[in-house]
Structures are given as structure tokens and as C-alpha cells.
N, C-alpha and C positions, 0 to 999 in steps of 0.2 A: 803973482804966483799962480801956475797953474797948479786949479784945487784937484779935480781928478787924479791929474799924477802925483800928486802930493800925498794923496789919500793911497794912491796902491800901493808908493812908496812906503809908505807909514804902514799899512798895512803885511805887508814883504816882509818888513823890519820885525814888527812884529811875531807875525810866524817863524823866523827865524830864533829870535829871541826863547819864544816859547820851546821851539822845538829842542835848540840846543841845552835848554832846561831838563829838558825831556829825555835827552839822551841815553841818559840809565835807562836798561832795559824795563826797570821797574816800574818806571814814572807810566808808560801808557803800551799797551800791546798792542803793534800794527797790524798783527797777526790776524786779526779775526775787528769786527764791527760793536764790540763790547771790550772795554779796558776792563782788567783784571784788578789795576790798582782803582781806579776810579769807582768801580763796584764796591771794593773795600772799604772807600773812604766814605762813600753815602751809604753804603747798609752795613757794614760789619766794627768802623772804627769807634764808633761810639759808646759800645762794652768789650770790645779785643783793643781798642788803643790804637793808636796811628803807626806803633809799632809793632803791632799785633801780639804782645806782650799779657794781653789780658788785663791791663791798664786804663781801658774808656774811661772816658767822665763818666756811662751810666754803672760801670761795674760796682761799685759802691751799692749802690740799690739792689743789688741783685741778691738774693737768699743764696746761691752758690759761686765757687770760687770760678771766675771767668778762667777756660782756657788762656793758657800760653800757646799760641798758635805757632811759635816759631823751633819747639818741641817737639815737634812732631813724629819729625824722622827719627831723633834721636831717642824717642820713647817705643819707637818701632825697628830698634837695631840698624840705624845707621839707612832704613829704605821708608820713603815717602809712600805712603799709602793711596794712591790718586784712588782709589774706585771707593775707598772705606771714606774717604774726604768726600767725593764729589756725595756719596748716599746720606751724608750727617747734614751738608749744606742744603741740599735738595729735599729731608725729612724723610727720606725713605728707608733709613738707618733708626732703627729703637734703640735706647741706651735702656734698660730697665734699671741699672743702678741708678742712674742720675733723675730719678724721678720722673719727675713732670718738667717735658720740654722746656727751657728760657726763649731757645734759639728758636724765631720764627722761621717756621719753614719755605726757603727762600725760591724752592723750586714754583711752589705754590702763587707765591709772592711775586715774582715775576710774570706771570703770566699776564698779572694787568688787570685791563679795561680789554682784552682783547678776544676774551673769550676762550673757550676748553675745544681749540683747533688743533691739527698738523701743524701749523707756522707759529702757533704761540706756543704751543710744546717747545718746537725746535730753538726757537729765540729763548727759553727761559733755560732751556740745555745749556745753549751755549754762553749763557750767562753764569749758569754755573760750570760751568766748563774753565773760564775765564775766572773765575773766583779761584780753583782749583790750583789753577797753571801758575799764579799769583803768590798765592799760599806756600805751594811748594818754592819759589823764588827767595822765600821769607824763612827758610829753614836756616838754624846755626847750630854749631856743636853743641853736645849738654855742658853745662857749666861743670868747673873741675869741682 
């Protein structure tokens, strides 16, 4: 057996595999250099739930009731609020009713290791950007 072509083979196969996985828009955004769902699954699912339900395993612990993120629109007459989402993700958005923050400020958060530049601003945008485009993906009607 030749191991090299065996191995690209194997690897093809794989990419394939993966990507026809992948095929829902939702699974990864080719669009831009940050997945929206991906983002979601490492920072936001763990107290909004994998179905962004407000359901995480952390929500439980939490002193307030975790958003229903898929509410969204429908708590906003039927239109998705991208600038009022991307300011609440980002922390740039006050709620004063809901107290004191739960939600880390992801804008913040993203920035890293890489320091308070022009390209880590832009890369932590466009991460939240990508959380955003995501979100709104995840809207359904209000229940009857």
C-alpha cells in the first residue's frame, strides 16, 4: 500500500465527510474567518444551551433566568435587532433592569492575548459579528 496516497485519500474522505455534515448553513459560516455556530458552541452554549434555548448545563447556577435566544425577533415584533444584539454581546449595551451583568463581555473577551490594537479590535468585531449572523439564524416563531 502506498501510505502517502492512502493518507490523502483518507484524508479527502474525510473532508468530505465533514463538510457534507456541515452543509446546513448553520453548522459553520464560510463567509468570514470565525464560525458563528462554533463561537456559540465554545462561549455562549454552556448557559444559552446548544439550542440556544436558555437550557446550558451552567444555567441552573445562575441567579437569573438565562435568555431564550431564539425569541428574539418574535419579542421584537417579528424583526431581529442586529445592532441591539451585536451592543448586549459586545457589552456596550447597559440593561439596568437586569442588574449586574451574568454575560461576560465578549467584545472584551475576544481580544485575547493580543493586545488593545486596530486588528484585535477588528478580529473581536468580527467575532461578534459572527455570533450575531448566527443568532439571528436561530430565530423561530413565538410559541402559540
Amino acid at each position: 500500500m502506498n501510505t502517502p496516497r492512502f493518507a490523502t485519500a483518507s484524508l479527502t474522505v474525510l473532508m468530505v465527510i465533514t463538510l457534507a455534515a456541515c452543509a446546513d448553513e448553520m453548522c459553520v459560516s464560510f463567509s468570514g474567518r470565525h464560525s458563528g455556530a462554533i463561537l456559540f458552541q465554545l462561549h455562549c452554549a454552556s448557559c444559552h444551551g446548544d439550542d440556544a434555548r436558555g437550557n446550558g448545563p451552567v444555567a441552573e447556577f445562575i441567579n437569573v433566568k438565562v435568555p431564550d435566544l431564539t425569541q428574539i425577533s418574535a419579542a421584537h415584533g417579528g424583526q431581529f435587532p442586529d445592532e441591539e444584539v451585536f451592543r448586549i454581546i459586545d457589552g456596550q449595551a447597559e440593561i439596568p433592569a437586569h442588574g449586574t451583568r451574568h454575560m461576560p463581555v465578549w467584545g472584551y473577551e475576544f481580544f485575547g492575548q493580543q493586545g488593545d490594537d486596530e486588528r484585535a479590535h477588528g478580529e473581536a468585531t468580527e467575532k461578534v459579528k459572527a455570533l450575531v449572523s448566527y443568532v439571528r439564524k436561530l430565530q423561530r416563531p413565538a410559541p402559540d
